[in-house]
N, C-alpha and C positions, 0 to 999 in steps of 0.2 A: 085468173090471177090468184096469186096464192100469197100467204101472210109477209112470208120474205122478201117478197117482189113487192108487195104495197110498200111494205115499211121503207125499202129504197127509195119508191117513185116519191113517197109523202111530201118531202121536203120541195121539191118539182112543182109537185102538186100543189100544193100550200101556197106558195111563191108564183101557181099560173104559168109554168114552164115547159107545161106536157103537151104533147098534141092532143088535138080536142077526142082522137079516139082512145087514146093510153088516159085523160081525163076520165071520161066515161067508165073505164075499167076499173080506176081507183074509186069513183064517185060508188060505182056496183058495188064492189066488192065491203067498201066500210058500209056500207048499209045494213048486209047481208049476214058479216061479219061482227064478232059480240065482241072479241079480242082487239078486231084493228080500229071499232067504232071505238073503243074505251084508250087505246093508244092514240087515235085523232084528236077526243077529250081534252087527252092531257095533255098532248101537245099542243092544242089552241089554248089551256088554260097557263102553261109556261111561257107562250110566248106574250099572253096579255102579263104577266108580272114580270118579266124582262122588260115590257115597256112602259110598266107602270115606276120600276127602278130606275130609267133612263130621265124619266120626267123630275124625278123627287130633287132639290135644290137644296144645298146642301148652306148652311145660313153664314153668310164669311164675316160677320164681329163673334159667332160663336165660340172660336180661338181667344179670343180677346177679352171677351168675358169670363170667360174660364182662367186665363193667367191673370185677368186682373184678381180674382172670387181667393184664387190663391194666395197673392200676394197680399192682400189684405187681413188674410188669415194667419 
């Protein structure tokens, strides 16, 4: 397997989409590999802040407070 080939399968991979022999070849190769192990990295660390974004709640009197903070001003 070669860097271009992993970086395709990744997303497959990541997601548990691959056959368990095309698995084994990405699981080899980012091991082996300094560049696709540092691409795996980061891509597990963007998809934990994508989910750490999805969670965040966003507070709904904070409109409210804010027009009121103004009109009072």
């Amino acid at each position: 397997m070669n860097c271009e080939l992993c970086h395709k399968e990744f997303d497959a991979w990541h997601k548990d989409r691959l056959t368990p022999e095309r698995r084994d070849q990405v699981d080899s190769h980012i091991k082996t590999c300094s560049e696709c192990n540092e691409y795996y990295r980061v891509q597990i660390l963007i998809d934990r802040v994508i989910a750490v974004e999805k969670e965040l709640q966003v507070n709904p009197y904070l409109s409210a407070r804010v027009m009121t903070e103004i009109e009072n001003r």
